[in-house]
LUMFI-242227 format. One record per residue: residue number from 1; residue in three letters; z, y, x of N, C-alpha, C, CB in turn. Coordinates in steps of 0.001 Angstrom, whole numbers, m for minus. Each point is the difference from the previous one (the first is absolute). Glycine has a CB too. Layout:
<r><lomi>NUM</lomi><torba>Ala</torba><n_up>Z</n_up><n_north>Y</n_north><n_east>X</n_east><ca_up>Z</ca_up><ca_north>Y</ca_north><ca_east>X</ca_east><c_up>Z</c_up><c_north>Y</c_north><c_east>X</c_east><cb_up>Z</cb_up><cb_north>Y</cb_north><cb_east>X</cb_east></r>
...
//
This chain:
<r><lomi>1</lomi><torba>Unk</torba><n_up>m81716</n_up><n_north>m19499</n_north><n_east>100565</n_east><ca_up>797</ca_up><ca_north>m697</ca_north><ca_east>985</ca_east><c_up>m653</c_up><c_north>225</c_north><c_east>1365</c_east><cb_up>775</cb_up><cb_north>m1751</cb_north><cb_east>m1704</cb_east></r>
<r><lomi>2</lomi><torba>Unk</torba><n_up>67</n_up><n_north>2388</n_north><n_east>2570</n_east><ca_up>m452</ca_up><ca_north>m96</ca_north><ca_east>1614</ca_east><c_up>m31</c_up><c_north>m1582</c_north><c_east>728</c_east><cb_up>1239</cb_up><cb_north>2547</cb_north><cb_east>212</cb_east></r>
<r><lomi>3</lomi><torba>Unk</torba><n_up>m2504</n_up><n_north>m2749</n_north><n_east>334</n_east><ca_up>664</ca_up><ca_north>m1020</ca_north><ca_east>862</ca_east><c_up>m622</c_up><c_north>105</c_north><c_east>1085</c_east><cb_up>638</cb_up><cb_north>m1474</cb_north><cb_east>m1509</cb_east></r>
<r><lomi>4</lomi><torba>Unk</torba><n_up>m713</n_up><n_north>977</n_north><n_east>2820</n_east><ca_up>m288</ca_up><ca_north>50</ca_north><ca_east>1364</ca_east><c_up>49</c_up><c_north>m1485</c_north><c_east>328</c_east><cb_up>951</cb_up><cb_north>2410</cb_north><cb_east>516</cb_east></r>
<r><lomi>5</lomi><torba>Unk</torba><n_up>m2116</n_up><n_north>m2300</n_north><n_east>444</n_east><ca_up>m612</ca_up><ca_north>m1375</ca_north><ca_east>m32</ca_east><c_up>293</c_up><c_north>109</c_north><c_east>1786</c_east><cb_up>m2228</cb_up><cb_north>m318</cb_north><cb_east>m2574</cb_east></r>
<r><lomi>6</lomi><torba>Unk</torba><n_up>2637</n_up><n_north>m395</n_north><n_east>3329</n_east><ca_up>518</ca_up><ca_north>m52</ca_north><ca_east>1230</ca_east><c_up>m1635</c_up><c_north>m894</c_north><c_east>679</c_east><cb_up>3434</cb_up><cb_north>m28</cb_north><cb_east>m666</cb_east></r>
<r><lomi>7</lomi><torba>Unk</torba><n_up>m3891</n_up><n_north>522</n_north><n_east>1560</n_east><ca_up>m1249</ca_up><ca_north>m634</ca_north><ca_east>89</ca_east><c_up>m461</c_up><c_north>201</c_north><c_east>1802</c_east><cb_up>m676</cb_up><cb_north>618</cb_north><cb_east>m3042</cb_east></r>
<r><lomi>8</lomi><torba>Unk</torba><n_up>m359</n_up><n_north>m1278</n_north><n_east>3840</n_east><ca_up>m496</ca_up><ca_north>335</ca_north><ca_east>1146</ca_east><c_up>m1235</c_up><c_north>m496</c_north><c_east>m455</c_east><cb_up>1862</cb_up><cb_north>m2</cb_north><cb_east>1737</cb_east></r>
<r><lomi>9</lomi><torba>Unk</torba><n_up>m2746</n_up><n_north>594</n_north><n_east>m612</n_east><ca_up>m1241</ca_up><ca_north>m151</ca_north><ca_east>65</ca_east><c_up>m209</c_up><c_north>m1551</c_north><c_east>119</c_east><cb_up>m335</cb_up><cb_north>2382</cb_north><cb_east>958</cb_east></r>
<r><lomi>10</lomi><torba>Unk</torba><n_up>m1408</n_up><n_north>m2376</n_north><n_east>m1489</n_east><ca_up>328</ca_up><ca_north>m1586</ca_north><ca_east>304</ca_east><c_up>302</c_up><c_north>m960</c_north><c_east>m712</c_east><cb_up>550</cb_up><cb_north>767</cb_north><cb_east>1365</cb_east></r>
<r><lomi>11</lomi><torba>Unk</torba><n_up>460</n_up><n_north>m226</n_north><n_east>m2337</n_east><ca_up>697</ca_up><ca_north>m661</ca_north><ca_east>m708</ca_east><c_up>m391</c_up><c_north>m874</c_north><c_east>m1369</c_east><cb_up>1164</cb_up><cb_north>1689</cb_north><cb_east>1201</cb_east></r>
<r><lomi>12</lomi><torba>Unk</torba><n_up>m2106</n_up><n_north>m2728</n_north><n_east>m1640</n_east><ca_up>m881</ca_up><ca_north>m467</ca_north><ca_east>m954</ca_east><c_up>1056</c_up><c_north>m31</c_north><c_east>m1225</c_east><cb_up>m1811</cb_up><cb_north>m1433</cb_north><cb_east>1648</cb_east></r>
<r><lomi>13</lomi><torba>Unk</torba><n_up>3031</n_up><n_north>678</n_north><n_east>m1783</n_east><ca_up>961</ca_up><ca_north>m115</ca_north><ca_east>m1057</ca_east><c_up>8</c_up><c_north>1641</c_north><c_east>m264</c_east><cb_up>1563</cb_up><cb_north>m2451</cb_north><cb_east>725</cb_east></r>
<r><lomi>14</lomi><torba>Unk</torba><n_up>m1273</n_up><n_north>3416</n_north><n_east>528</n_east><ca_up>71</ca_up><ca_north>1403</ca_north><ca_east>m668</ca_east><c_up>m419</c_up><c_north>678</c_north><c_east>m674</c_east><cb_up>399</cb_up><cb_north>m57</cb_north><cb_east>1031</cb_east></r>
<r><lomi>15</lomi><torba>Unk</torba><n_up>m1974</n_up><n_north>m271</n_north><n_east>m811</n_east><ca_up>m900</ca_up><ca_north>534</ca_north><ca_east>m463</ca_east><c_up>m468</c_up><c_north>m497</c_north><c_east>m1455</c_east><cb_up>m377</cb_up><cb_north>432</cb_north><cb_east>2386</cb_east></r>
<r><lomi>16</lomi><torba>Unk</torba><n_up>539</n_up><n_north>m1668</n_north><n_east>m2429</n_east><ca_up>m109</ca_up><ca_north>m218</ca_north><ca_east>m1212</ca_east><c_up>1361</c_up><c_north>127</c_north><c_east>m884</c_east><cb_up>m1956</cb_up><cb_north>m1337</cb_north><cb_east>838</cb_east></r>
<r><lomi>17</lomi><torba>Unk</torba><n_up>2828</n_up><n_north>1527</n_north><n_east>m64</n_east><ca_up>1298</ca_up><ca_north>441</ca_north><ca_east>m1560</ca_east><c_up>m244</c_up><c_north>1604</c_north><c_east>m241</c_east><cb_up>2508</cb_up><cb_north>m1816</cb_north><cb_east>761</cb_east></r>
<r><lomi>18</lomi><torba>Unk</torba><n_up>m3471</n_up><n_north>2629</n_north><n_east>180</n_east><ca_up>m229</ca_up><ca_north>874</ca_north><ca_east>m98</ca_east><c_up>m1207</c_up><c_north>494</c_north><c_east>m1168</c_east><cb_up>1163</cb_up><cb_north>m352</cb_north><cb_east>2292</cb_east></r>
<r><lomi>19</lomi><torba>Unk</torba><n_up>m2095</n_up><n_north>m242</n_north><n_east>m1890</n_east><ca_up>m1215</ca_up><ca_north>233</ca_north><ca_east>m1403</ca_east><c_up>746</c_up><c_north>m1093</c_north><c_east>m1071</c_east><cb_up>m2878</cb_up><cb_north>447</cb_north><cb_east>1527</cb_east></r>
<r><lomi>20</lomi><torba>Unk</torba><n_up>3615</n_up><n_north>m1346</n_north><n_east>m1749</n_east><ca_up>444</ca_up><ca_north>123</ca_north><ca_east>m1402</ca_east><c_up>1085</c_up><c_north>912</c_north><c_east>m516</c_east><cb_up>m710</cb_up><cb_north>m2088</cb_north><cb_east>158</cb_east></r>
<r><lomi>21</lomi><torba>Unk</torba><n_up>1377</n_up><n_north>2437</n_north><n_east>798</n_east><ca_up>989</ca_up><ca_north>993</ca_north><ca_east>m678</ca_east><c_up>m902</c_up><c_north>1615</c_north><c_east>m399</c_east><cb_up>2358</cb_up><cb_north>m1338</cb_north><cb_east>1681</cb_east></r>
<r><lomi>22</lomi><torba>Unk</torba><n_up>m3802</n_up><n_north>1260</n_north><n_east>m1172</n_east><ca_up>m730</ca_up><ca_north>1013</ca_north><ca_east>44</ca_east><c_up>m860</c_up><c_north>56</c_north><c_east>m1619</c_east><cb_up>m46</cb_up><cb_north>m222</cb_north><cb_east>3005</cb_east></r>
<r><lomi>23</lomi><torba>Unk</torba><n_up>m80</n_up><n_north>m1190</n_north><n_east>m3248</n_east><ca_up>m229</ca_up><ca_north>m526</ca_north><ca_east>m1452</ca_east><c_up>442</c_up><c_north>287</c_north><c_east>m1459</c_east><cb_up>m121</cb_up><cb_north>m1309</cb_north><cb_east>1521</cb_east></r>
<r><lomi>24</lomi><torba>Unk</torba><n_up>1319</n_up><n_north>1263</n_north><n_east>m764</n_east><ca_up>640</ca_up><ca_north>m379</ca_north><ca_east>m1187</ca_east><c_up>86</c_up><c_north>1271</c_north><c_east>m1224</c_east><cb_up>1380</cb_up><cb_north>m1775</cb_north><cb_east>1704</cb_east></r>
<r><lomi>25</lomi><torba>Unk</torba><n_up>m1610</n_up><n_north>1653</n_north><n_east>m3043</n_east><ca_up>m153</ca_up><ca_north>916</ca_north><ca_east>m379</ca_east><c_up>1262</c_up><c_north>151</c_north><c_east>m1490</c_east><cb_up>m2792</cb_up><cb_north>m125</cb_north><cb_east>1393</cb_east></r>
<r><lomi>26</lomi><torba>Unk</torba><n_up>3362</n_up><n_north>m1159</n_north><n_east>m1709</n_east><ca_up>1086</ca_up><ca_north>448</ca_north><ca_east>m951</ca_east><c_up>918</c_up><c_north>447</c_north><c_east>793</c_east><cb_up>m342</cb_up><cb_north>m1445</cb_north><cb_east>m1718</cb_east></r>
<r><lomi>27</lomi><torba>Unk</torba><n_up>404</n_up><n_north>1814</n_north><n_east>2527</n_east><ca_up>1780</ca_up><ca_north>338</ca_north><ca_east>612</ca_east><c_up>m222</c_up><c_north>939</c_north><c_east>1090</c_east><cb_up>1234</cb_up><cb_north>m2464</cb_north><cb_east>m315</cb_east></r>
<r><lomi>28</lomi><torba>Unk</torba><n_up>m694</n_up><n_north>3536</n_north><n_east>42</n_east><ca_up>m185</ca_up><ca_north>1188</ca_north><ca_east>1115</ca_east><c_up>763</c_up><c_north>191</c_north><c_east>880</c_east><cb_up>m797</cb_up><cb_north>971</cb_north><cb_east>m1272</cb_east></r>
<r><lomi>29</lomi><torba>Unk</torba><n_up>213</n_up><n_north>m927</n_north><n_east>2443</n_east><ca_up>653</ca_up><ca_north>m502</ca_north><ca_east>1236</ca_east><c_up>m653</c_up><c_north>1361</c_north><c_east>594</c_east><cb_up>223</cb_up><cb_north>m3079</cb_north><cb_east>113</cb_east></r>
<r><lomi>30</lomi><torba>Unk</torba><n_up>670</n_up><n_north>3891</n_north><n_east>502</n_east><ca_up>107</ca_up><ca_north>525</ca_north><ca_east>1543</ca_east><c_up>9</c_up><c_north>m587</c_north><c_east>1352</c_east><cb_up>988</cb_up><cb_north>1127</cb_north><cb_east>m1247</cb_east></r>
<r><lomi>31</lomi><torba>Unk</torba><n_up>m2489</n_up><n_north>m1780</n_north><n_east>1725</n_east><ca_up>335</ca_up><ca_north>m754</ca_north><ca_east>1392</ca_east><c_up>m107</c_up><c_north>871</c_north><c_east>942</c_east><cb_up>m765</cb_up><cb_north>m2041</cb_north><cb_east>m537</cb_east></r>
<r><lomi>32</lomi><torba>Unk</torba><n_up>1773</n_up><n_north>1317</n_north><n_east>1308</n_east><ca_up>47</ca_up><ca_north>1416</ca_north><ca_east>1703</ca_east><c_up>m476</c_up><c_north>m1613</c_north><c_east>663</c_east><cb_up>2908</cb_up><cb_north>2797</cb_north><cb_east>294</cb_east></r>
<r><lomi>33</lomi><torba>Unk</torba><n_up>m3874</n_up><n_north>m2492</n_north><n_east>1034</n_east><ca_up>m106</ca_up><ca_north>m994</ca_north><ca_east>939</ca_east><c_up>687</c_up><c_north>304</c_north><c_east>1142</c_east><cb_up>m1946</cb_up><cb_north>m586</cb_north><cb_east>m847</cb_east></r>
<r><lomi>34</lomi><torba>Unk</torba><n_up>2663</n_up><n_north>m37</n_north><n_east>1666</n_east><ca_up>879</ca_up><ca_north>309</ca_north><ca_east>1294</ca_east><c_up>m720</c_up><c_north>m1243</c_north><c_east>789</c_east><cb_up>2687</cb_up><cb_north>1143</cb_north><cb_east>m988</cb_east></r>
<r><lomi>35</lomi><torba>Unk</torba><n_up>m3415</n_up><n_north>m512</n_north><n_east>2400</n_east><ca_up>m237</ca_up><ca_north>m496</ca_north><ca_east>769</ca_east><c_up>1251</c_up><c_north>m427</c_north><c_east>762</c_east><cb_up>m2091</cb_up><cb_north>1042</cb_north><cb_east>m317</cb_east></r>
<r><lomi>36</lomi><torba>Unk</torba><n_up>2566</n_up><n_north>m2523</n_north><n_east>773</n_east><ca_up>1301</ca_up><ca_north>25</ca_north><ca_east>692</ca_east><c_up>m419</c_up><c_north>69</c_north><c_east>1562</c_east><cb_up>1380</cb_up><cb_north>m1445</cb_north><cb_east>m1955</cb_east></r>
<r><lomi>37</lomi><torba>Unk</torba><n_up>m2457</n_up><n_north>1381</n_north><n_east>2437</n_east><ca_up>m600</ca_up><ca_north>462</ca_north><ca_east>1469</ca_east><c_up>344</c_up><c_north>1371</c_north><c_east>430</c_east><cb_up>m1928</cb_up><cb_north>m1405</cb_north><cb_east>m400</cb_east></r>
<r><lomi>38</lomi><torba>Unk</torba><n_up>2419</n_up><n_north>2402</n_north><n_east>m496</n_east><ca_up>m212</ca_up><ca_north>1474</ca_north><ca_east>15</ca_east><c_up>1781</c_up><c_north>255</c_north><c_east>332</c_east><cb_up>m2580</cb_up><cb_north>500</cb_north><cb_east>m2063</cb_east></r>
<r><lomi>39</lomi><torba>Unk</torba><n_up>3434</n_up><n_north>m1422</n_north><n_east>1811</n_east><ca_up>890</ca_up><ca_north>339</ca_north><ca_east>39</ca_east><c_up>987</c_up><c_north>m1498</c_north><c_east>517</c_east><cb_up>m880</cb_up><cb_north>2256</cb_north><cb_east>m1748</cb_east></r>
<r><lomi>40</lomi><torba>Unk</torba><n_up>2104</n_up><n_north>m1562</n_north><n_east>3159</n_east><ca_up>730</ca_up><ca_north>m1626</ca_north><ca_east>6</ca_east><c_up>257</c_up><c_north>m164</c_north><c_east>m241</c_east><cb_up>247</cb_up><cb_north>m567</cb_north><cb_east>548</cb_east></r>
<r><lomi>41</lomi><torba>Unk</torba><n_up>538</n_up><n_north>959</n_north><n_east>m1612</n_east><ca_up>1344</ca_up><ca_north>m420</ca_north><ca_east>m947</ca_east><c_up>m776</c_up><c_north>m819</c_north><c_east>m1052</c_east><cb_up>1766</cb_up><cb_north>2276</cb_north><cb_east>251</cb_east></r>
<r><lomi>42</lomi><torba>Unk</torba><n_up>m2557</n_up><n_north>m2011</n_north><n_east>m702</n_east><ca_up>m1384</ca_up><ca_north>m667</ca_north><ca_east>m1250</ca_east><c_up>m495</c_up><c_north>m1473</c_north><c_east>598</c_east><cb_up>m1328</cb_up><cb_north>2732</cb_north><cb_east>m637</cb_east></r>
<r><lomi>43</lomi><torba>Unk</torba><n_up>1009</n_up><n_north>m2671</n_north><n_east>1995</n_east><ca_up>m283</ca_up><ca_north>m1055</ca_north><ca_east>655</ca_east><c_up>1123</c_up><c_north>m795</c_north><c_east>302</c_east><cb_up>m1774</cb_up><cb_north>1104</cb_north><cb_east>730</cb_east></r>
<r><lomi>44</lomi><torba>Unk</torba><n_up>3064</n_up><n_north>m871</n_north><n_east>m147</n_east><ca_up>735</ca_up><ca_north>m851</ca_north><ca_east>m75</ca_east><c_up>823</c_up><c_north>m803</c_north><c_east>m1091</c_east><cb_up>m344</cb_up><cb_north>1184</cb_north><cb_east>1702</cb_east></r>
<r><lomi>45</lomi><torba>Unk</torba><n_up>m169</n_up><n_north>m161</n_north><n_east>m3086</n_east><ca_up>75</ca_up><ca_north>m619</ca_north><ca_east>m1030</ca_east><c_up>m69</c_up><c_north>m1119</c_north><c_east>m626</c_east><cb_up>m298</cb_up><cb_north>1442</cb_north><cb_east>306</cb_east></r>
<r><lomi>46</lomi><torba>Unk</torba><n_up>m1500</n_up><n_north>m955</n_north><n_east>m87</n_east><ca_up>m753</ca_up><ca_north>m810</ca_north><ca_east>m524</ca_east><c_up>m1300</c_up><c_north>m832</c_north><c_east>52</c_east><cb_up>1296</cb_up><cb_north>1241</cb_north><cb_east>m627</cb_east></r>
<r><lomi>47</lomi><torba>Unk</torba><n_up>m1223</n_up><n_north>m1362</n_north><n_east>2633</n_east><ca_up>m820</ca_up><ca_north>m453</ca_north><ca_east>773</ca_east><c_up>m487</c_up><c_north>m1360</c_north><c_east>m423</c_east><cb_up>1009</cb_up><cb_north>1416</cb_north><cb_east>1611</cb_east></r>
<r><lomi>48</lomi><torba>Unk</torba><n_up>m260</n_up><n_north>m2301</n_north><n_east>m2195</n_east><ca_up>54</ca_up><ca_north>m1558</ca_north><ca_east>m467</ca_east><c_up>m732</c_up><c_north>137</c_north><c_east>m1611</c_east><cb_up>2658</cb_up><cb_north>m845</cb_north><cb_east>1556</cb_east></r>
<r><lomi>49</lomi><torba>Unk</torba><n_up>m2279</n_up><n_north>1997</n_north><n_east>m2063</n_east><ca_up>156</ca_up><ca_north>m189</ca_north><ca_east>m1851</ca_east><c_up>m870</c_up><c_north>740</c_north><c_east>m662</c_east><cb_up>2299</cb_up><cb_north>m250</cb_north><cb_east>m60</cb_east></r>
<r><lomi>50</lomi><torba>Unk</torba><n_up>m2942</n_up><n_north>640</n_north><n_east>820</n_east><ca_up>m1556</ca_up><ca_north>708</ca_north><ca_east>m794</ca_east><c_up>m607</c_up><c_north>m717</c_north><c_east>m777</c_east><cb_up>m601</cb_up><cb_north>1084</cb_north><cb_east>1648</cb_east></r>
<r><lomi>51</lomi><torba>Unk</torba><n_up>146</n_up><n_north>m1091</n_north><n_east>m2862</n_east><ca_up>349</ca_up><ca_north>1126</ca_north><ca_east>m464</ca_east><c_up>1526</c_up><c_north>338</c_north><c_east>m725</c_east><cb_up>m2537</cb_up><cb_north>m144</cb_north><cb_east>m78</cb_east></r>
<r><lomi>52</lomi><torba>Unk</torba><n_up>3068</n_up><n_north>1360</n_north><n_east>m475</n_east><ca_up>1494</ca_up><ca_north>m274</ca_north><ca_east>m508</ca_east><c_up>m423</c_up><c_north>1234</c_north><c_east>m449</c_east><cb_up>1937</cb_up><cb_north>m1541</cb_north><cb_east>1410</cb_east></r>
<r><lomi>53</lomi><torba>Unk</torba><n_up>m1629</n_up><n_north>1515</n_north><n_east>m3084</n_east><ca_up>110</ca_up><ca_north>1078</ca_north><ca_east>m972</ca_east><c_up>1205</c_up><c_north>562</c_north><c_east>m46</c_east><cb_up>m1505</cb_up><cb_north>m933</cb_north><cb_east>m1202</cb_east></r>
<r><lomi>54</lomi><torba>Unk</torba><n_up>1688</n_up><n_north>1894</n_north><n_east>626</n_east><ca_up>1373</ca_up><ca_north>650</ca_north><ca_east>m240</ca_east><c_up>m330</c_up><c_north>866</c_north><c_east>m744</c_east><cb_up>1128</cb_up><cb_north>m324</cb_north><cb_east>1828</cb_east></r>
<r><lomi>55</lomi><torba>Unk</torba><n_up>216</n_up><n_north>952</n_north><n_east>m2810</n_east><ca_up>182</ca_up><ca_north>1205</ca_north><ca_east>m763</ca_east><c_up>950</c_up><c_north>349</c_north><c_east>46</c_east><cb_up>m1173</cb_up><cb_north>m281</cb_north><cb_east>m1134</cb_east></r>
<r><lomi>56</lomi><torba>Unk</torba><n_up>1368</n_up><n_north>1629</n_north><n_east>865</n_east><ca_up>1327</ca_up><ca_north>825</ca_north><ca_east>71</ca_east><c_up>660</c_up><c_north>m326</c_north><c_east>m1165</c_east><cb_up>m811</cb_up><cb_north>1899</cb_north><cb_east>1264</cb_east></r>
<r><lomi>57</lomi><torba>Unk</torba><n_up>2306</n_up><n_north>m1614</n_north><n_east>m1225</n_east><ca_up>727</ca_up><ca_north>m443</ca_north><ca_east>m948</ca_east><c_up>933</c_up><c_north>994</c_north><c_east>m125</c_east><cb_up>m442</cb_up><cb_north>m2246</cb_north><cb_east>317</cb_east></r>
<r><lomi>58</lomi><torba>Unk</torba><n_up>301</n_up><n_north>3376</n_north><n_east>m923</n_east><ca_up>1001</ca_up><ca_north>1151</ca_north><ca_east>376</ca_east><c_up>m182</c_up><c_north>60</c_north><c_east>1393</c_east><cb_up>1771</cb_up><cb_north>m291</cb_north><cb_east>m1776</cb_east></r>
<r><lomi>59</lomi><torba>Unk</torba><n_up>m1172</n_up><n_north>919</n_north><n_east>2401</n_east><ca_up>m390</ca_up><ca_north>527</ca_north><ca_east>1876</ca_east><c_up>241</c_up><c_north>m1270</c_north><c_east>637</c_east><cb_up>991</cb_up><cb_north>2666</cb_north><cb_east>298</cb_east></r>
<r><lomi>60</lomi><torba>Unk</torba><n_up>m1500</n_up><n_north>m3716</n_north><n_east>m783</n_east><ca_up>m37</ca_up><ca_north>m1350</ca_north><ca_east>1132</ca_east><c_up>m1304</c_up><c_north>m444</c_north><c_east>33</c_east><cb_up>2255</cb_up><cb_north>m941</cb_north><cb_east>m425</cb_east></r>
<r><lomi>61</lomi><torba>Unk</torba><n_up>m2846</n_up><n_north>214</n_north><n_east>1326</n_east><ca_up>m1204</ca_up><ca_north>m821</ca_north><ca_east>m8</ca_east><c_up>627</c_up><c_north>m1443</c_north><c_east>m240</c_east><cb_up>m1541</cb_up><cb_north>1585</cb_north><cb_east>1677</cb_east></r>
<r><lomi>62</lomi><torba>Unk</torba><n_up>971</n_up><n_north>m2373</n_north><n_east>m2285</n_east><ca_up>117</ca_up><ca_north>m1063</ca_north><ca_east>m530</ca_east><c_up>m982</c_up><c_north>m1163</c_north><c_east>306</c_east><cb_up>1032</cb_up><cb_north>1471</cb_north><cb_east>m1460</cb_east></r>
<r><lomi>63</lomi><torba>Unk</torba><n_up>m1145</n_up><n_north>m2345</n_north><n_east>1691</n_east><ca_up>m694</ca_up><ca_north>m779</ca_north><ca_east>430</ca_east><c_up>m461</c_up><c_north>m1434</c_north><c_east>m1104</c_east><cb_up>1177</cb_up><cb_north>1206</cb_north><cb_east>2316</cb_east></r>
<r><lomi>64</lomi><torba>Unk</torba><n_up>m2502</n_up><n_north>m1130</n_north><n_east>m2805</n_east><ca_up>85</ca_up><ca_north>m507</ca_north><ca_east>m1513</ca_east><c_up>m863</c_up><c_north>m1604</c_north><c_east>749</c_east><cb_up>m257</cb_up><cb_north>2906</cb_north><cb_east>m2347</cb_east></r>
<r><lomi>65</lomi><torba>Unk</torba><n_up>435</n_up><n_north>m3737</n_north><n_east>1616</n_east><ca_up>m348</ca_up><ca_north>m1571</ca_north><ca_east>631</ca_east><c_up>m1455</c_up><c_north>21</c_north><c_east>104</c_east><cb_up>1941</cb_up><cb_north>m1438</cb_north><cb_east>m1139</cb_east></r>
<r><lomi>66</lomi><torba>Unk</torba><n_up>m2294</n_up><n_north>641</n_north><n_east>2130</n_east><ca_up>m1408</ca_up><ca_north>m14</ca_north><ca_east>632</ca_east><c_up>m843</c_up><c_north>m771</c_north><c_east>m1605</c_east><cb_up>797</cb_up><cb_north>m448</cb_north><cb_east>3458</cb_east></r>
<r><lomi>67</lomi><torba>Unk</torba><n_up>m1925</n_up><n_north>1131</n_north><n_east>m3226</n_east><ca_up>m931</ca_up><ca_north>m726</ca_north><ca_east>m1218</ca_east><c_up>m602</c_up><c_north>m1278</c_north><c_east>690</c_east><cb_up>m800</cb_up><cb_north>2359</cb_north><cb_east>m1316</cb_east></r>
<r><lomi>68</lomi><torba>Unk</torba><n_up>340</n_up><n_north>m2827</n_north><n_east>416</n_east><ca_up>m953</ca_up><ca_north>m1259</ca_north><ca_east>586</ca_east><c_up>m1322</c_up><c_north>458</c_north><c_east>176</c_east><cb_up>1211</cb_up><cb_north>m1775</cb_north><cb_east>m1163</cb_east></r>
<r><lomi>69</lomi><torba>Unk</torba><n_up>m1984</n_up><n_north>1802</n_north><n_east>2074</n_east><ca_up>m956</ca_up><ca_north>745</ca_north><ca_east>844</ca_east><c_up>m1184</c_up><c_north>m516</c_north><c_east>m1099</c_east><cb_up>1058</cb_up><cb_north>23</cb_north><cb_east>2974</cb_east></r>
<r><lomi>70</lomi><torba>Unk</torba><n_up>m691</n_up><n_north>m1690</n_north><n_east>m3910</n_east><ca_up>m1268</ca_up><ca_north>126</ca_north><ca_east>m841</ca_east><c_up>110</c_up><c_north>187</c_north><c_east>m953</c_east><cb_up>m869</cb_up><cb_north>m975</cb_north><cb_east>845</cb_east></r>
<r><lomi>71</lomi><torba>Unk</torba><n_up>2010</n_up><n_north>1964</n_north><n_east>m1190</n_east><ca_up>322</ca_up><ca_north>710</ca_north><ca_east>m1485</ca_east><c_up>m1157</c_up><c_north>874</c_north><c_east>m539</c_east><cb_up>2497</cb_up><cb_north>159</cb_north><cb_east>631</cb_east></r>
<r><lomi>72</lomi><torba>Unk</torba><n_up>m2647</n_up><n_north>m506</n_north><n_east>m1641</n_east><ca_up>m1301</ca_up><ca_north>1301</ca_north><ca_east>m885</ca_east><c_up>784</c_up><c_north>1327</c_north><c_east>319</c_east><cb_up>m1020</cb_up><cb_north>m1467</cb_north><cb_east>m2594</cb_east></r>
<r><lomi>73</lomi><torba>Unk</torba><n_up>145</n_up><n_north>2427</n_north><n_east>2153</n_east><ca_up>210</ca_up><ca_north>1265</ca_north><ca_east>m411</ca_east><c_up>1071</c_up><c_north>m13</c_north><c_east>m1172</c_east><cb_up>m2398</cb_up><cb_north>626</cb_north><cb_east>781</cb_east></r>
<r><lomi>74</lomi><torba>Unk</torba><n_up>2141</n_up><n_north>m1546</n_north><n_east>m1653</n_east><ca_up>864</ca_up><ca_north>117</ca_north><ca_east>m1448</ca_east><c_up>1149</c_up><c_north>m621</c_north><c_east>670</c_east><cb_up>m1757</cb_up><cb_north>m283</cb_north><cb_east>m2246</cb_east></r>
<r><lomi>75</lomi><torba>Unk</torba><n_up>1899</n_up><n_north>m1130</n_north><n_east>2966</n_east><ca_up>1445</ca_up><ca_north>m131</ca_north><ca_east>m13</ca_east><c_up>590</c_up><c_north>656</c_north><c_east>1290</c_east><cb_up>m183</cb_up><cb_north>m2176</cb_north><cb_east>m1397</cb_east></r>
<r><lomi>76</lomi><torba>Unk</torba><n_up>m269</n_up><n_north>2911</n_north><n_east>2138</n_east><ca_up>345</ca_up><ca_north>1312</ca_north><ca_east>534</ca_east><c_up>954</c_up><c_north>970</c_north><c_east>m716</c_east><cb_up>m2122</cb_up><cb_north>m308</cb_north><cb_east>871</cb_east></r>
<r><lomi>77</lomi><torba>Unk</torba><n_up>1111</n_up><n_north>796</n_north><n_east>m1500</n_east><ca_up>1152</ca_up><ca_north>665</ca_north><ca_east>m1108</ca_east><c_up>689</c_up><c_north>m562</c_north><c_east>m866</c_east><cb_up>m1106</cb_up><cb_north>1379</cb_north><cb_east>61</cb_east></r>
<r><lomi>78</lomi><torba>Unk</torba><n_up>915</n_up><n_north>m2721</n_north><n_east>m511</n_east><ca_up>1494</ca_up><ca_north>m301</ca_north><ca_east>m1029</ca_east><c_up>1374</c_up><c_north>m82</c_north><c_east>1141</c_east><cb_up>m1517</cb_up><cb_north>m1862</cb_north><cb_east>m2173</cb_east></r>
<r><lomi>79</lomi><torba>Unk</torba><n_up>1321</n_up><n_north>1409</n_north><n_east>3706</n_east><ca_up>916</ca_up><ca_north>m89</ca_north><ca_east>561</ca_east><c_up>665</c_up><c_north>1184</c_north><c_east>m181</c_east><cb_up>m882</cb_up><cb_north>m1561</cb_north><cb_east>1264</cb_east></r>
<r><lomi>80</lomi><torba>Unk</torba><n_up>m187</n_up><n_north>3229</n_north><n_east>m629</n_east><ca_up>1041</ca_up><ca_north>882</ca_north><ca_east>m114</ca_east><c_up>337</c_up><c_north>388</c_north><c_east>m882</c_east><cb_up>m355</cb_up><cb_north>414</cb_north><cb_east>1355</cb_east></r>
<r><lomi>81</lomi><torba>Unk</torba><n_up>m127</n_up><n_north>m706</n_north><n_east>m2379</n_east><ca_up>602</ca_up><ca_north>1130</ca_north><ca_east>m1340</ca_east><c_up>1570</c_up><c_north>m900</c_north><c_east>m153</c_east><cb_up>m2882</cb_up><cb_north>856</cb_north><cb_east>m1875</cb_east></r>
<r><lomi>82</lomi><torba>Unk</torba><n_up>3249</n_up><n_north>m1809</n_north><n_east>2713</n_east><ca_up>2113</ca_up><ca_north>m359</ca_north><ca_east>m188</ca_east><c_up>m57</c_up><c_north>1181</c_north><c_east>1078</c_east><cb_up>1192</cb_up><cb_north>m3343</cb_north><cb_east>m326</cb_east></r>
<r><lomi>83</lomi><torba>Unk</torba><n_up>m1516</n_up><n_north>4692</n_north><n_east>903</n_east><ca_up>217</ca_up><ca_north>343</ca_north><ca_east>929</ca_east><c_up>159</c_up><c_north>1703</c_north><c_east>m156</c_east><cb_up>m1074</cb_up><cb_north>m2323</cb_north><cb_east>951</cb_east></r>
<r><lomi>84</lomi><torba>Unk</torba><n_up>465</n_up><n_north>2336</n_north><n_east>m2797</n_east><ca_up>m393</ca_up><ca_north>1584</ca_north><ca_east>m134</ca_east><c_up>1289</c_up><c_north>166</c_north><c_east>m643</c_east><cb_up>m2789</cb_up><cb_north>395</cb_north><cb_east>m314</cb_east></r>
//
């Protein structure tokens, strides 16, 4: 499963949905990181909502519900696997 993690510098919630999604080891994940500073359309996005996951869904990006920032690694992945 691809997913892309919408993120800016700085960002502490980011970073940590980042090293657990970096964790996780039952569920194989393709993460892309997108700086939204790098781009305006990314920033006007998602200037408020950092962090915000997404996966493609056939040729769409999809936008999958925010985790709870003090979710384990494990219930990390039970969320996404409703997602694979």
């Amino acid at each position: 499963m691809k997913l892309i993690l919408y993120s800016k510098p700085g960002c502490h919630l980011c970073e940590g949905l980042e090293e657990k999604l970096r964790q996780m080891e039952n569920l194989a994940i393709e993460l892309e990181i997108r700086d939204i500073t790098t781009r305006e359309d990314w920033f006007a996005a998602y200037e408020y909502e950092v962090p915000v996951l997404t996966r493609f869904r056939g040729d769409r990006e999809e936008i999958l519900p925010r985790p709870n920032p003090r979710a384990s690694v494990l219930l990390l992945e039970r969320m996404l696997q409703k997602y694979v």
